[in-house]
C-alpha positions in Angstrom: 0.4 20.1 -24.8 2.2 17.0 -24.8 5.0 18.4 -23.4 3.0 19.5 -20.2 1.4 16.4 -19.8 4.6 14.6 -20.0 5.8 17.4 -17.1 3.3 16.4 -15.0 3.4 12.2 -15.3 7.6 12.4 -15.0 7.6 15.1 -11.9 4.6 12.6 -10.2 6.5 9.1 -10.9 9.4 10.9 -9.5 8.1 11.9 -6.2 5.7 8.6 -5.6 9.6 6.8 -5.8 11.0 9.3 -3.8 8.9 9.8 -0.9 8.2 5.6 -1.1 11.6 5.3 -0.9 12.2 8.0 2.4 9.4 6.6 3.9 10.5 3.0 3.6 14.3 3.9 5.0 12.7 6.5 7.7 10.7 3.3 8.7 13.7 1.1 8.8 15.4 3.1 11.1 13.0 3.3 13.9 13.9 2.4 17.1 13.0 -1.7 18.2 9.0 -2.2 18.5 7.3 -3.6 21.5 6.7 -7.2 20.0 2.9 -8.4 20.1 4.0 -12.1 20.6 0.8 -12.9 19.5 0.3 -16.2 18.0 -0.4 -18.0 15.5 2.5 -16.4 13.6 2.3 -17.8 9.7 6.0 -18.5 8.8 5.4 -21.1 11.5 4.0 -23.1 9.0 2.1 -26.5 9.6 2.6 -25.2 14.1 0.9 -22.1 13.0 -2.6 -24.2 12.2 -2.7 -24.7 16.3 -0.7 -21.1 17.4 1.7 -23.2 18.3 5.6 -21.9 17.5 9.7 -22.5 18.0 9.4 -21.5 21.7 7.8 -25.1 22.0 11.8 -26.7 21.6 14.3 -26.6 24.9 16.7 -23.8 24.1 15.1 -22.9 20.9 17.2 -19.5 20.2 20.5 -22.0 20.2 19.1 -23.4 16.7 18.7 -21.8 13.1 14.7 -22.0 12.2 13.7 -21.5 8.5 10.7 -19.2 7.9 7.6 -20.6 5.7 7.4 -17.8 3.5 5.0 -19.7 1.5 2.4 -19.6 4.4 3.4 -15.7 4.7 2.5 -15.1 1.1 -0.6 -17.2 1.9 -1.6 -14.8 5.0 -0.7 -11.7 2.6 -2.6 -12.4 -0.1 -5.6 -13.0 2.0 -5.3 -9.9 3.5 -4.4 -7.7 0.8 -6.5 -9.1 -2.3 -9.3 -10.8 -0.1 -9.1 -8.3 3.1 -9.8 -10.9 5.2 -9.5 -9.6 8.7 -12.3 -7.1 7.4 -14.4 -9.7 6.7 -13.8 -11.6 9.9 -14.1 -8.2 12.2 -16.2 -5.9 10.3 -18.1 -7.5 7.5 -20.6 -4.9 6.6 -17.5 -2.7 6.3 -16.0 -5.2 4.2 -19.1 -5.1 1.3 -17.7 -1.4 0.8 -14.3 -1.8 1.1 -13.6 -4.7 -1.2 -15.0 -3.0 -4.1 -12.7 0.2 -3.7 -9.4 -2.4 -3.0 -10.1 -4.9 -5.2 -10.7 -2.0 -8.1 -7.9 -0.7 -7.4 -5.9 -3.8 -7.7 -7.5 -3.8 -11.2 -6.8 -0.2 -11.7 -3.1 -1.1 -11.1 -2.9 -4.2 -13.6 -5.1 -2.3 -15.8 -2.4 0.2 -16.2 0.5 -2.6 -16.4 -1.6 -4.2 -19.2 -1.4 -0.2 -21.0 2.1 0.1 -20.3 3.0 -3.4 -21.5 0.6 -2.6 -25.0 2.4 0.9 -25.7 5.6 -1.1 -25.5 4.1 -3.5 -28.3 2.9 -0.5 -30.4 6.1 1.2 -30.3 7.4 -2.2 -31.9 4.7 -1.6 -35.0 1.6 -4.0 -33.5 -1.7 -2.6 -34.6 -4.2 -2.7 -31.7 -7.1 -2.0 -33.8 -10.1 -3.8 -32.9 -11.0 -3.8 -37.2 -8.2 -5.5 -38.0 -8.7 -8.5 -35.5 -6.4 -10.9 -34.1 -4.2 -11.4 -30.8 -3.4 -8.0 -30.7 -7.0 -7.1 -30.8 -8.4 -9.1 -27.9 -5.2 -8.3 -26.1 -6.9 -4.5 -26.3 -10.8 -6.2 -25.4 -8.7 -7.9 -22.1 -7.1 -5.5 -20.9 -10.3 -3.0 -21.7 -12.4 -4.9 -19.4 -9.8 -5.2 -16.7 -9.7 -1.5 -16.9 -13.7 -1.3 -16.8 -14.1 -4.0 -14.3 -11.3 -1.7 -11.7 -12.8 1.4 -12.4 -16.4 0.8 -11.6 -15.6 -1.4 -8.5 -13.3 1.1 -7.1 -15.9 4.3 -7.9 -19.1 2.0 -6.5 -16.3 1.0 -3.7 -15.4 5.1 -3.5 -19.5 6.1 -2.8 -20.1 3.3 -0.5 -17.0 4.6 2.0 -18.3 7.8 1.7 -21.4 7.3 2.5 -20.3 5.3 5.7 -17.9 7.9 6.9 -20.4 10.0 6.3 -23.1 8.8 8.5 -22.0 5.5 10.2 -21.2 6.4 14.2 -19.1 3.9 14.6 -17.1 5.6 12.2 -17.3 9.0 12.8 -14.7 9.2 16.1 -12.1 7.7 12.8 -12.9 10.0 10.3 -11.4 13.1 9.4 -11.7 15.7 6.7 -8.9 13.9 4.9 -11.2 10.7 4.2 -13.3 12.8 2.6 -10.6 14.2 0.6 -8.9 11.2 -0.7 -11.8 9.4 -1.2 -13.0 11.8 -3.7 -10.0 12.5 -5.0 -9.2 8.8 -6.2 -13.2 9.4 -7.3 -12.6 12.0 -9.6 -9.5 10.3 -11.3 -11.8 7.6 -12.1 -14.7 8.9 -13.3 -12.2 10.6 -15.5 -11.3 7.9 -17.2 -14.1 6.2 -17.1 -15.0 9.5 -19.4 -12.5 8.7 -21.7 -14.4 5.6 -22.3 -17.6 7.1 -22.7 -16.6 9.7 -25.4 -15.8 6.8 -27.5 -12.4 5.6 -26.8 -13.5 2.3 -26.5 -10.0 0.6 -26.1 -8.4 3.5 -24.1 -6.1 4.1 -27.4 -5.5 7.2 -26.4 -4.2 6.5 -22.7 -2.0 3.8 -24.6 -0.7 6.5 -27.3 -0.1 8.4 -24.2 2.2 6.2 -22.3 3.6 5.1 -25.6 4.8 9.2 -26.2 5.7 9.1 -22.5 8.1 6.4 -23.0 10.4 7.8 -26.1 9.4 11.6 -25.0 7.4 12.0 -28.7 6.4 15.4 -28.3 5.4 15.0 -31.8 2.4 12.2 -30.7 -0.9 13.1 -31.4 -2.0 14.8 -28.2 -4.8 13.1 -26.0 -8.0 14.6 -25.6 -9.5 17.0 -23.4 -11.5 14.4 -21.6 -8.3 12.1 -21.4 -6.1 15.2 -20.6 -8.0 15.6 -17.9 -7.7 11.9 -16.7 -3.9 11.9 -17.2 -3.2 15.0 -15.0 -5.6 13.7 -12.3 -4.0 10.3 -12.3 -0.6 11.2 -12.6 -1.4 13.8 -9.5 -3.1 10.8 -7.3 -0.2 8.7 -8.1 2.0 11.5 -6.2 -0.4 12.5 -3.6 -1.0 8.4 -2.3 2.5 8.2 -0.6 2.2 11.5 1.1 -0.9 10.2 3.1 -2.1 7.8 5.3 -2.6 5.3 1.9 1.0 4.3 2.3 -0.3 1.9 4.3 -0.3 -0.5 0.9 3.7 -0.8 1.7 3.7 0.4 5.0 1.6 -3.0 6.1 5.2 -5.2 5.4 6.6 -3.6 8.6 3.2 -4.0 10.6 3.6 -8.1 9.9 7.6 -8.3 9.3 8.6 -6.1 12.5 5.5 -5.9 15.1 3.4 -9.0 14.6 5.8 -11.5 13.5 8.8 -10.3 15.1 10.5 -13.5 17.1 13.9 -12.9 16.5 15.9 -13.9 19.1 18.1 -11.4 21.3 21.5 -13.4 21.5 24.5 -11.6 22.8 25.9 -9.1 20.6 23.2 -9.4 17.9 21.5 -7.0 16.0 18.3 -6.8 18.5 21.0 -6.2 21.5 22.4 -3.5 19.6 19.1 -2.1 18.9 18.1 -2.6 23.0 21.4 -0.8 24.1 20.3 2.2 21.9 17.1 2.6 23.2 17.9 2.3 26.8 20.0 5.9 26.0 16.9 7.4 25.4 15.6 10.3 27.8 12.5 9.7 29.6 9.8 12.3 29.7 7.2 10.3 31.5 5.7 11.8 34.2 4.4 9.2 36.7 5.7 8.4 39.9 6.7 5.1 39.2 8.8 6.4 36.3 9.7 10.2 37.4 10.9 11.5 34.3 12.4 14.7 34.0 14.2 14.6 30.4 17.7 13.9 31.8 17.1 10.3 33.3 17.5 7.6 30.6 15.5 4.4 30.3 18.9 2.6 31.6 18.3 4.4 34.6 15.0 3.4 35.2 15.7 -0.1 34.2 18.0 -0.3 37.6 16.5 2.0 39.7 15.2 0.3 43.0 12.0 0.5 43.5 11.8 -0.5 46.8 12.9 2.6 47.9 10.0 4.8 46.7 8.0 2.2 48.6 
């Protein structure tokens, strides 16, 4: 049984890095965004607090500027942990979202915290809760970390689907695969909330698990039915979640890095010119009279066309 199980977790891991890393180079190799030039752009730092930014200096592009990254990790954090631009936009959206992210987030150090314990058992530390000491409240932690993620993210799970479900303003955003991933990620959980429930109070089993996974023990005690079942599911979701619309939990870095918070300059023979060049090869398709595109013209064509004759 272990065997399979192991199958499973090795063949999932394998393709959540592959098709993170395709995605990530596909993304990278998109042609230039359309800037927002939107401000306030964080690594502006203390010029950001007003939306003001560089293009305030005389021939700003002629000087080197240095990013804030620390006010970028300030704006990320907010967003990702604290979703913050729910909460300013959409807050009765928020009170159902948070619960499923921020569970998640727990899920996720939850599992680190399991990972990081099978690596201490395989070096002979007892986690049992009779025998006491660091090890033993190590196992309490990282229990109610797992506890506290689980139920947020399943309370999180019914809330969503009960607003896609009948919330209007929803409904034109809302596809069968909402549905679908929402109760998906529901099921893993409830899972392993099981595991808890038939009396693995310290989720020694999960840890046994990733323990066996790690030196390939076929010879480990094999997990129980209820945690078999939690393994496959989550091992599955961890495969499925790149595949979907839920990359967005990497896929957001381009959104800031390249779209909103693009102000690279374009200097002579740069990278962006480069980038410009290559697009302006492009056919254009459009089919407006301002643009008359027929699939042969190239945006460098339109870019010098006169306009003045079409009157």
């Amino acid at each position: 049984m272990n065997a399979g199980l192991y199958f499973i977790t090795y063949v999932s891991l394998l393709v959540f890095g592959a098709a993170v890393a395709v995605r990530f180079l596909r993304i990278r190799r998109y042609p230039l965004n359309v800037r927002w030039e939107i401000y306030p752009i964080p690594h502006e730092g203390e010029r950001s607090r007003y939306g003001g930014s560089k293009l305030e200096e005389t021939d700003w592009w002629t000087r080197a500027h240095k990013p804030d990254y620390g006010m970028e990790l300030k704006f990320m954090f907010k967003e990702m942990i604290l979703i913050k631009g729910l909460w300013d936009h959409n807050r009765a959206l928020w009170w159902r979202s948070f619960p499923f992210h921020f569970g998640l987030y727990l899920i996720a150090v939850f599992i680190a915290l399991l990972g990081l314990s099978a690596l201490m058992q395989l070096a002979g530390v007892n986690f049992d809760l009779k025998a006491g000491g660091a090890a033993a409240a190590f196992a309490v932690v990282t229990t109610a970390i797992g506890l506290s993620g689980l139920l947020l993210c399943a309370i999180g799970c019914l809330e969503l689907l009960q607003a896609r479900a009948t919330d209007p303003n929803l409904r034109p955003y809302t596809n069968f695969s909402h549905f679908f991933n929402l109760l998906f990620i529901l099921t893993a959980v409830l899972l392993t909330l099981g595991v808890w429930v038939a009396g693995d109070t310290t989720f020694a089993s999960l840890r046994g698990y990733i323990a066996g996974l790690l030196t390939f023990d076929r010879a480990a005690p094999a997990p129980g039915a209820m945690a078999a079942a939690a393994i496959v599911a989550g091992s599955l979701l961890i495969a499925y979640i790149p595949l979907t619309h839920m990359s967005h939990f990497f896929v957001k870095w381009f959104t800031w890095h390249r779209i909103r918070w693009d102000d690279e300059p374009n200097v002579r023979g740069g990278r962006i010119e480069v980038m410009i060049q290559k697009a302006l090869q492009y056919p254009v398709s459009w089919q407006g009279k301002h643009i008359r595109g027929d699939g042969k013209r190239t945006w460098a064509d339109v870019a010098v066309e006169d306009y003045k004759e079409q009157g």
